[in-house]
ZANU-66108 format. One record per residue (C-alpha): residue in one letter; y, x, z; residue number from 1. Coordinates in nm, 3 decimals, decimal comma. Each point is the difference from the previous one (the first is absolute). Last residue first. Example, Ala and Ser with C-alpha at 12.3 -4.5 7.8 and 13.67 -1.06 7.14 Angstrom:
# residues 2
<martor residuo="S" py="-0,106" px="1,367" pz="0,714" num="2"/>
<martor residuo="A" py="-0,344" px="-0,137" pz="0,066" num="1"/>
//
This chain:
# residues 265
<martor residuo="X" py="6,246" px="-3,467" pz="-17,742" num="265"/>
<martor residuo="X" py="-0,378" px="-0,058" pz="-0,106" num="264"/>
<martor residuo="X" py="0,060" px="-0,035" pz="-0,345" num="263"/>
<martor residuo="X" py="0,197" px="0,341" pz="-0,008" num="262"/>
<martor residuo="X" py="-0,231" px="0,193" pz="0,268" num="261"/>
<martor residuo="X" py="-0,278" px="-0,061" pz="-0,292" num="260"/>
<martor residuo="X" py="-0,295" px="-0,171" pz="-0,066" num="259"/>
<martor residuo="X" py="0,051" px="-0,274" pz="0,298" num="258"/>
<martor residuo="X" py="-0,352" px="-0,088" pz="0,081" num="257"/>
<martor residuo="X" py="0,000" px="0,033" pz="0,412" num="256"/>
<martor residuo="X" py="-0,145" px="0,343" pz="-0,036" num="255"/>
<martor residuo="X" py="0,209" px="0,081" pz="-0,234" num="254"/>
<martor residuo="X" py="0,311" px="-0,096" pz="0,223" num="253"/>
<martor residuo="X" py="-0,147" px="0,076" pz="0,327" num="252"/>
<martor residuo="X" py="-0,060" px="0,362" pz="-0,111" num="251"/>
<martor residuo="X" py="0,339" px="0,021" pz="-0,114" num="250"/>
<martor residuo="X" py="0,182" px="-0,095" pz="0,270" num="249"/>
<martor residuo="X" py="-0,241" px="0,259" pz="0,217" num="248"/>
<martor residuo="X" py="-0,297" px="-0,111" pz="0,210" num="247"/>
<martor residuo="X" py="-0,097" px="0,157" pz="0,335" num="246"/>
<martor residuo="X" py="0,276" px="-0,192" pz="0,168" num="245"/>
<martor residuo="X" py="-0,185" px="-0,286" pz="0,023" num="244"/>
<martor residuo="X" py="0,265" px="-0,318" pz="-0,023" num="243"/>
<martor residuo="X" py="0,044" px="0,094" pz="-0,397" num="242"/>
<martor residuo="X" py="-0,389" px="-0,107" pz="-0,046" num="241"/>
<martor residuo="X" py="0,114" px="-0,364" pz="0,088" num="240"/>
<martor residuo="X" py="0,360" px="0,012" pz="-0,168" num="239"/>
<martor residuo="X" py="-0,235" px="0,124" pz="-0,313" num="238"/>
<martor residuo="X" py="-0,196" px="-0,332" pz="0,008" num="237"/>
<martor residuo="X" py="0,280" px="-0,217" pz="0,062" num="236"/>
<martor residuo="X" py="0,190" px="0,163" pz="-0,331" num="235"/>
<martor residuo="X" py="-0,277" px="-0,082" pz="-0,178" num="234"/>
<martor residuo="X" py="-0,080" px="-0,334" pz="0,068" num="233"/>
<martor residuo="X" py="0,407" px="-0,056" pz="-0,038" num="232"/>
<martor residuo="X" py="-0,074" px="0,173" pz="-0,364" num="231"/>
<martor residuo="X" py="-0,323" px="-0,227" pz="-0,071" num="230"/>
<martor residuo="X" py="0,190" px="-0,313" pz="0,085" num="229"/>
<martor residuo="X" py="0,297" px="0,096" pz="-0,182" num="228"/>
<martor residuo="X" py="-0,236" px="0,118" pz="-0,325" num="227"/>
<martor residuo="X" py="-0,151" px="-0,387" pz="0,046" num="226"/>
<martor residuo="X" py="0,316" px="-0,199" pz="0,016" num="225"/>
<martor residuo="X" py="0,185" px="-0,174" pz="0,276" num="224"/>
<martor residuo="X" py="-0,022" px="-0,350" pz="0,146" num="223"/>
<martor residuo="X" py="-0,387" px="0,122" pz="0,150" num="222"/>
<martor residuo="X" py="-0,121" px="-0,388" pz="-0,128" num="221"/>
<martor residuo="X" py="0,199" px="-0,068" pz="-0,347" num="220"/>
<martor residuo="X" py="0,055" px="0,411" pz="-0,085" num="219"/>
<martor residuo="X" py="-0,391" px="0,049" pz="0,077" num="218"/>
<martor residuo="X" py="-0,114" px="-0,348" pz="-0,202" num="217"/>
<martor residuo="X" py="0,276" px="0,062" pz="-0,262" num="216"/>
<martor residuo="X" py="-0,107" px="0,395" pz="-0,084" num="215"/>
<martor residuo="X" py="-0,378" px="-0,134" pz="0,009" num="214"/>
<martor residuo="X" py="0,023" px="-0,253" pz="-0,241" num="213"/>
<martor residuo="X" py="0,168" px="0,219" pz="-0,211" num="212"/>
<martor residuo="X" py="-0,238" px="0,273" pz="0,055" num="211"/>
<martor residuo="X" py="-0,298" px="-0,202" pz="-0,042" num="210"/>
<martor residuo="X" py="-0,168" px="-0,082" pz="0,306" num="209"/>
<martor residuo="X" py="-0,321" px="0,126" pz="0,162" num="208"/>
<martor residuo="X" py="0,071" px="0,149" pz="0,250" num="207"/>
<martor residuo="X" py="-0,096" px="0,307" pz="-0,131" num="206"/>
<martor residuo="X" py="0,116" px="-0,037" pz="-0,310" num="205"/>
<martor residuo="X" py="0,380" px="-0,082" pz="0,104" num="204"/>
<martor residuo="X" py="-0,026" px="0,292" pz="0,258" num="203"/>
<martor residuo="X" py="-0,114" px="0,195" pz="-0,339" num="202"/>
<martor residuo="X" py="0,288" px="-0,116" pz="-0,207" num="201"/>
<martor residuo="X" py="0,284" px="0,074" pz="0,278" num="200"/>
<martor residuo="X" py="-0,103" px="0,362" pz="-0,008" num="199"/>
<martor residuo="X" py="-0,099" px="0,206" pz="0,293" num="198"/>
<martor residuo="X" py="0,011" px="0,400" pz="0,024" num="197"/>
<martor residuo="X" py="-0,196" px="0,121" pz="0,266" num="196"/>
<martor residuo="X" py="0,098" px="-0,025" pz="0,377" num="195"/>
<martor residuo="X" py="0,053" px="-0,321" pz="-0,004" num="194"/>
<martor residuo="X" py="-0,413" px="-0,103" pz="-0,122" num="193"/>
<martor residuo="X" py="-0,164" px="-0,137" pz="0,297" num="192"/>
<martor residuo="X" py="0,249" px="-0,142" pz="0,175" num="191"/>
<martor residuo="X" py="0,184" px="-0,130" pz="-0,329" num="190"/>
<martor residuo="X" py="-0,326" px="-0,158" pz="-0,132" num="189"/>
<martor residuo="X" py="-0,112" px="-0,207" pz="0,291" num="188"/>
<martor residuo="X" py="0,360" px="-0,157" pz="0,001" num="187"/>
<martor residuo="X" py="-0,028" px="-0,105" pz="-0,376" num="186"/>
<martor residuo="X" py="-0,354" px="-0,123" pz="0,124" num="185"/>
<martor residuo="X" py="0,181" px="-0,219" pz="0,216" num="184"/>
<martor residuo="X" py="0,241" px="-0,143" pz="-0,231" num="183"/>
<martor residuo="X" py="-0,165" px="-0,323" pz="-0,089" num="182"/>
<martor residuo="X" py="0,018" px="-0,094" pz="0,400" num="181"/>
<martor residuo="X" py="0,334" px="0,122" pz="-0,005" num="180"/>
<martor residuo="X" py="0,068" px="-0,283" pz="-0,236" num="179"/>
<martor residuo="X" py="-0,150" px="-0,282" pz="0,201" num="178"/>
<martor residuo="X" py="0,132" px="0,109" pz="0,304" num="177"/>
<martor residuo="X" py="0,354" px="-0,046" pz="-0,141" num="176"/>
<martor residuo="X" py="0,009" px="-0,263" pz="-0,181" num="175"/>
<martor residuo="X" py="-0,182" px="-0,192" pz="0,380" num="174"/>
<martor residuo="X" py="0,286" px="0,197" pz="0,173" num="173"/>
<martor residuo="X" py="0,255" px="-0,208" pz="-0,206" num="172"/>
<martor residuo="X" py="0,328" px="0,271" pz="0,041" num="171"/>
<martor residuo="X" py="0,258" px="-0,111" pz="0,232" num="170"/>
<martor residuo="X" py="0,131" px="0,316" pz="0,121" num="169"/>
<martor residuo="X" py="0,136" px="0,155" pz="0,268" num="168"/>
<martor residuo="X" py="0,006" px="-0,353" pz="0,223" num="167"/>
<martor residuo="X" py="0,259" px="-0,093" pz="0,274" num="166"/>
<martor residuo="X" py="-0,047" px="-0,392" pz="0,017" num="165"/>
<martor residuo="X" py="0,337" px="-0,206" pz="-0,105" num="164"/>
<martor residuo="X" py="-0,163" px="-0,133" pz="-0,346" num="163"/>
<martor residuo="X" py="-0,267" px="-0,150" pz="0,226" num="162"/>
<martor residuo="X" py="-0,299" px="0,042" pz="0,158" num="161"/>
<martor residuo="X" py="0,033" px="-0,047" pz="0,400" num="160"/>
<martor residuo="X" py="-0,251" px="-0,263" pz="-0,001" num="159"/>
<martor residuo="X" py="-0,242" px="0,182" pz="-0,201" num="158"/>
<martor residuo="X" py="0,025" px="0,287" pz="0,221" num="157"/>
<martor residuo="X" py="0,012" px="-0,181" pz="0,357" num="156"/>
<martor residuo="X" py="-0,334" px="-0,169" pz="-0,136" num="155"/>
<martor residuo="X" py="-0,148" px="0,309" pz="-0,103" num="154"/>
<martor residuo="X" py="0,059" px="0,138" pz="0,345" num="153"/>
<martor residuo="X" py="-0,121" px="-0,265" pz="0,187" num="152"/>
<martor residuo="X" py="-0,323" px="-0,033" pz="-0,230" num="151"/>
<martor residuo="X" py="-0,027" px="0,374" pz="0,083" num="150"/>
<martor residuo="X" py="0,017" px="-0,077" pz="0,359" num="149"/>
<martor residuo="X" py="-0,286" px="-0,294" pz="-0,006" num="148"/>
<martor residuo="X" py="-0,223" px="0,255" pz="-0,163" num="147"/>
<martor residuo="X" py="0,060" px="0,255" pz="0,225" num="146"/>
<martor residuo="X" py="-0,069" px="-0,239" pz="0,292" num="145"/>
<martor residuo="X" py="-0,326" px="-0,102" pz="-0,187" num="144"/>
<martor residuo="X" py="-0,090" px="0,369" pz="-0,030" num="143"/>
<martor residuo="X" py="0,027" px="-0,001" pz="0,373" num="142"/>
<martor residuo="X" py="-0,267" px="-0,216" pz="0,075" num="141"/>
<martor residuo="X" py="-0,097" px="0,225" pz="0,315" num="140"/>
<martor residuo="X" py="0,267" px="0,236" pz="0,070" num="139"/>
<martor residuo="X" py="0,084" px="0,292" pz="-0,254" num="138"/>
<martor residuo="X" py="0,288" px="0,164" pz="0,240" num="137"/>
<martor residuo="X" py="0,139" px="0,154" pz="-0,276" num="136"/>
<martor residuo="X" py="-0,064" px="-0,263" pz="-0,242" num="135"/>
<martor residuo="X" py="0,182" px="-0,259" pz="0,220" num="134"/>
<martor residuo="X" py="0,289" px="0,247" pz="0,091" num="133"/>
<martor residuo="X" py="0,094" px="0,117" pz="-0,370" num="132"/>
<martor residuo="X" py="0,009" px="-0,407" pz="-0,112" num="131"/>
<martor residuo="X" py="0,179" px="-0,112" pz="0,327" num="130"/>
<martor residuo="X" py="0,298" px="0,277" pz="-0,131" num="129"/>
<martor residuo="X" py="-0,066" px="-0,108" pz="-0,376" num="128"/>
<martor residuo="X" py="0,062" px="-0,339" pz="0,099" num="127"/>
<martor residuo="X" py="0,329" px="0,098" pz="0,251" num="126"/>
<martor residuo="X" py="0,137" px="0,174" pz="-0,271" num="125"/>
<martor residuo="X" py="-0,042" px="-0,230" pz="-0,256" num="124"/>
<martor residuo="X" py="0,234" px="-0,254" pz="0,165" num="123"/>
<martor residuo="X" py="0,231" px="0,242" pz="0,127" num="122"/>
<martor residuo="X" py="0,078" px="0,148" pz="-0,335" num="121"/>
<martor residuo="X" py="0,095" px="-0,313" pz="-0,129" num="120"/>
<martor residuo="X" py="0,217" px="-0,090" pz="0,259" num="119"/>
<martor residuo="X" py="0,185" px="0,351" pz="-0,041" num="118"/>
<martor residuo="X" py="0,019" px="0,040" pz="-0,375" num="117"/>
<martor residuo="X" py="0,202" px="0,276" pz="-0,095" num="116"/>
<martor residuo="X" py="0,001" px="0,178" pz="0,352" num="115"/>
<martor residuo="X" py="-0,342" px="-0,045" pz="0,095" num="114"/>
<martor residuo="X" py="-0,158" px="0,111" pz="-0,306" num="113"/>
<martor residuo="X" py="-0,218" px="-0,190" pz="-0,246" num="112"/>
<martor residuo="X" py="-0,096" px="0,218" pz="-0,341" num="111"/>
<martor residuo="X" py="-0,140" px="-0,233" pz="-0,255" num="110"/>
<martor residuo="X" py="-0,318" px="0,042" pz="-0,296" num="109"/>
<martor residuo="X" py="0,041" px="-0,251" pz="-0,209" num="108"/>
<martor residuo="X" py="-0,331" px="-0,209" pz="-0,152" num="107"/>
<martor residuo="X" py="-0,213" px="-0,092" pz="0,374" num="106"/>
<martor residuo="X" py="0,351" px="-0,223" pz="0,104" num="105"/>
<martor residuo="X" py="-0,001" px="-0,295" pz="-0,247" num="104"/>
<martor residuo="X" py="-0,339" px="0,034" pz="-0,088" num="103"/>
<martor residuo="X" py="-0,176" px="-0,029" pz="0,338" num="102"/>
<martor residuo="X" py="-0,102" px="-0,335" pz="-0,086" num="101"/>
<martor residuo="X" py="-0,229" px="0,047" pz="-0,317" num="100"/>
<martor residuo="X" py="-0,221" px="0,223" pz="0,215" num="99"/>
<martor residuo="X" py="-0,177" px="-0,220" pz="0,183" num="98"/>
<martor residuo="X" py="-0,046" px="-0,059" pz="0,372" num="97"/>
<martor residuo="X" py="-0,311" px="-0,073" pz="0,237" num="96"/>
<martor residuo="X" py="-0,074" px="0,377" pz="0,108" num="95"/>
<martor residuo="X" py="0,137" px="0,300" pz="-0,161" num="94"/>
<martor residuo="X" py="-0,099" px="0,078" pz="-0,360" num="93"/>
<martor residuo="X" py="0,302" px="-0,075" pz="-0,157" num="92"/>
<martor residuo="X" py="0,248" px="0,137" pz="0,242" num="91"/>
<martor residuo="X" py="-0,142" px="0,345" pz="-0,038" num="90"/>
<martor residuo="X" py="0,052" px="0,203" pz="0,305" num="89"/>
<martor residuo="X" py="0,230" px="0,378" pz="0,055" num="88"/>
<martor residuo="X" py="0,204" px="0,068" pz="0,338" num="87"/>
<martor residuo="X" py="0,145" px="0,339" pz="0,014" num="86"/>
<martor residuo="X" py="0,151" px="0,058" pz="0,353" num="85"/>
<martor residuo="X" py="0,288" px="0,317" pz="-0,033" num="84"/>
<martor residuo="X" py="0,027" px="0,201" pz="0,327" num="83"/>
<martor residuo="X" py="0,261" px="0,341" pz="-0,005" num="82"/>
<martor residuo="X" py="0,005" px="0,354" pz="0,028" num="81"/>
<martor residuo="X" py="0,136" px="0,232" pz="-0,296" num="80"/>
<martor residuo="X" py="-0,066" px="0,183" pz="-0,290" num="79"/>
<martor residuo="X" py="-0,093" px="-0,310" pz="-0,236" num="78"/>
<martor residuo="X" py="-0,203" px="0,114" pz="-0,323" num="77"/>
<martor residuo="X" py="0,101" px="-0,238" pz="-0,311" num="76"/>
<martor residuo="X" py="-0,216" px="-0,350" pz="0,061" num="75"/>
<martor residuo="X" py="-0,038" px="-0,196" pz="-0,269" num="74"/>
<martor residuo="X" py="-0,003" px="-0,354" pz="-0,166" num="73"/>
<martor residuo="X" py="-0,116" px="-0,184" pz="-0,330" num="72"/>
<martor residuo="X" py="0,095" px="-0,371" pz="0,032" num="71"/>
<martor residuo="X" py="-0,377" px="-0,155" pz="-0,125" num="70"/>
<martor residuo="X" py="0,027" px="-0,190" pz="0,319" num="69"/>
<martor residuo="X" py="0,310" px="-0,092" pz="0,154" num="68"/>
<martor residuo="X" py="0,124" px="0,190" pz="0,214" num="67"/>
<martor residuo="X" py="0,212" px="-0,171" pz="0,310" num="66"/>
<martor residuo="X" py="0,193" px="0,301" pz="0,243" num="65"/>
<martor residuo="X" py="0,118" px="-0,082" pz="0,312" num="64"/>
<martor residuo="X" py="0,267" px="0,204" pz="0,182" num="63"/>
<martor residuo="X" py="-0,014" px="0,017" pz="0,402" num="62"/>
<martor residuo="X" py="0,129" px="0,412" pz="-0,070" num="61"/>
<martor residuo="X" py="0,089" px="0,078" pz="-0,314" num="60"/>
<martor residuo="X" py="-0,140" px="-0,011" pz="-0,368" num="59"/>
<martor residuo="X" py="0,165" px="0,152" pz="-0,324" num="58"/>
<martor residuo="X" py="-0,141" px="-0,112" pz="-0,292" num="57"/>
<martor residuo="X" py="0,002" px="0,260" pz="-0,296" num="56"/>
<martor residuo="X" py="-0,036" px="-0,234" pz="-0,358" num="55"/>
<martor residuo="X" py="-0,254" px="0,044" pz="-0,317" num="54"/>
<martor residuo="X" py="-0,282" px="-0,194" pz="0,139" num="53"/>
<martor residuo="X" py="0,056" px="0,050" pz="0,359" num="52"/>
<martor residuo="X" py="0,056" px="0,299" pz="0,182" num="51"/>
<martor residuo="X" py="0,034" px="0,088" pz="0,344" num="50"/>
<martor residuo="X" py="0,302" px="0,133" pz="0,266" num="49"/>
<martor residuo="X" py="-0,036" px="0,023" pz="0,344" num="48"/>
<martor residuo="X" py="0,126" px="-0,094" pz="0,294" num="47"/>
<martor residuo="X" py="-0,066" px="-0,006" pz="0,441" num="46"/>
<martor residuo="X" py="-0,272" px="-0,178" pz="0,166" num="45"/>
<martor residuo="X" py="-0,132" px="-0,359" pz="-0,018" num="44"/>
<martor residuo="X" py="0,044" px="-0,064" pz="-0,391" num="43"/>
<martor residuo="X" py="-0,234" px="-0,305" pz="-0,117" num="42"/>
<martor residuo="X" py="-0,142" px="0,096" pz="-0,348" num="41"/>
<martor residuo="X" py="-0,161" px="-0,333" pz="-0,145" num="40"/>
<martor residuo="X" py="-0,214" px="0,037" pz="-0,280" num="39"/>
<martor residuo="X" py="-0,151" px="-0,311" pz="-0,214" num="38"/>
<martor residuo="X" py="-0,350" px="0,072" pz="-0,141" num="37"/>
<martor residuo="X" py="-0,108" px="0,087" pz="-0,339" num="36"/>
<martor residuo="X" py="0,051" px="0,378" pz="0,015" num="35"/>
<martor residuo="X" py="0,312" px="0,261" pz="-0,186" num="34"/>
<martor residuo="X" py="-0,025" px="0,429" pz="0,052" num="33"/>
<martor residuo="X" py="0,265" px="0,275" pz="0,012" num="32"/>
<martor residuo="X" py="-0,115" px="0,231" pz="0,230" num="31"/>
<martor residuo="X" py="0,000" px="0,005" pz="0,367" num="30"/>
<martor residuo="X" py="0,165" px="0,259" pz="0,258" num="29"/>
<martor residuo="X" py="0,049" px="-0,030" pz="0,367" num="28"/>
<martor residuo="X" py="0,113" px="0,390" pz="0,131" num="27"/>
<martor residuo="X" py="0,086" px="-0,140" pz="0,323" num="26"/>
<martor residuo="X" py="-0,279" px="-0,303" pz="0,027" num="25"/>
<martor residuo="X" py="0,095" px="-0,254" pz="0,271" num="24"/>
<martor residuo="X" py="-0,213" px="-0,284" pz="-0,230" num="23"/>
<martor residuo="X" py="-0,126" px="-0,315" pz="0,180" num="22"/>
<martor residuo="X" py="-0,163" px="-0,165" pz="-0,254" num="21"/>
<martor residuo="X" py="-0,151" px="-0,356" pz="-0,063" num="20"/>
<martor residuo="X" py="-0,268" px="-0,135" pz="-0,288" num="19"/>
<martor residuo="X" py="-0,097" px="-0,350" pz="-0,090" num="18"/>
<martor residuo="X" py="-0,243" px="-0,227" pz="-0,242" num="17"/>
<martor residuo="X" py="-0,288" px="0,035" pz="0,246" num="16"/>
<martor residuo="X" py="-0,360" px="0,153" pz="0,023" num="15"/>
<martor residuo="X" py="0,179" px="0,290" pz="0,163" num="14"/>
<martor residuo="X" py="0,164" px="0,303" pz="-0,168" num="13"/>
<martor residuo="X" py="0,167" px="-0,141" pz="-0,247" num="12"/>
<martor residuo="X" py="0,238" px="0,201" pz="-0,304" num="11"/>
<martor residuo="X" py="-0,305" px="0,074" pz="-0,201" num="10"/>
<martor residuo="X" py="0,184" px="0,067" pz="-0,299" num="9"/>
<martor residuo="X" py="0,387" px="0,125" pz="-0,025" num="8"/>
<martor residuo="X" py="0,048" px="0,007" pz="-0,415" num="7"/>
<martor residuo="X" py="0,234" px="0,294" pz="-0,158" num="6"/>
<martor residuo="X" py="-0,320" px="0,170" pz="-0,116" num="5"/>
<martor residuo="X" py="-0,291" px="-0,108" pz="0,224" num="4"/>
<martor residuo="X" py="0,200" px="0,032" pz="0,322" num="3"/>
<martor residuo="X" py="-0,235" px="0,013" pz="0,284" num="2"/>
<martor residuo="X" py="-0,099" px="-0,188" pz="0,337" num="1"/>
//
């Protein structure tokens, strides 16, 4: 697995369309990063807050998190005990469905918890709970039983869909994926270049976009602009080198790209 600008590739381990977690990480940490497959986040242990897109979710305990793919997510450092379950497949190439009927839930990405939506919750609960213990315990055929629990979960999704379901946004994932994918190289360029001086013209170039065309893609897909992309990017960066003490506020500023103490403030 690795993130080939913003893009998650080579999510699968196993010849087979699915991944599962068990994460009890202290100092967890993951950067900013978007993937093909559907994300759920199941909460077993304690809170934490994440990001997604341009919004800070907070997640507690029993909480279940739906992201839709092409939702760009991330994982500020956590300094404290708990058990999150990350459970990643790709509904359209699991076995004997298509992908034209997980539409109405696979486009918002939704935040179930127990208290908003009890029966709900419940439901998809006890799937992702039969889910985490059939590929723990791996018995023979079990990668038909995970099949037959996603299609339990997706089915408890789509049924649930309405104007009533708790979503944080309801932007078309498949608008979405298709415009970061035409941004990648954009992405390629800001990690390799942020410390140096970077222009919106030569992003534009290198991806191979004019710079209006450019400007709307980035603004369109990452709903802010390029220089508030780059900034944030920045900022990150120098929050990063900031956590050794052996770097000043001014060293992490230039060396994060900000030319001056001014820009960087």
């Amino acid at each position: 697995m690795f993130i080939d600008g913003l893009h998650e590739k080579d999510i699968y381990m196993e010849n087979f369309p699915f991944r599962l977690v068990e994460n009890t990480a202290v100092d967890m940490e993951y950067p900013s990063h978007w993937h093909n497959a559907v994300e759920i986040l199941y909460l077993l242990e304690n809170s934490f807050t994440m990001k997604i897109n341009s919004s800070d979710i907070l997640l507690r305990e029993r909480d279940i998190l739906i992201i839709a793919a092409g939702d760009i997510h991330s994982f500020p450092k956590i300094q404290h005990t708990g058990t999150r379950i990350f459970i990643q497949f790709d509904p359209a190439k699991l076995e004997g469905i298509g992908i034209d009927i997980l539409k109405p839930f696979s486009v918002d990405t939704a935040l179930i918890s127990p208290d908003s939506s009890p029966e709900f919750h419940k439901s998809l609960e006890e799937q992702i709970l039969m889910l985490i213990d059939e590929y723990q315990n791996k018995d023979r055929a079990y990668q038909f039983a995970l099949n037959a629990r996603i299609f339990d979960i997706m089915t408890i999704l789509s049924r649930s869909c309405s104007d009533s379901k708790p979503g944080l946004n309801s932007l078309k994932s498949g608008k979405k994926v298709y415009g970061l994918e035409k941004l990648n190289k954009a992405f390629e360029y800001i990690e390799q270049n942020y410390r140096n001086e970077i222009l919106l013209k030569d992003a534009a170039k290198f991806s191979g976009f004019s710079e209006y065309h450019f400007s709307r893609i980035f603004k369109d897909t990452m709903e802010k602009n390029f220089h508030d992309y780059l900034k944030e990017y920045r900022i990150k960066k120098s929050e990063s080198l900031l956590s050794d003490s052996k770097y000043s506020i001014s060293q992490a500023a230039y060396m994060s790209g900000f030319n001056s103490l001014a820009t960087f403030n």
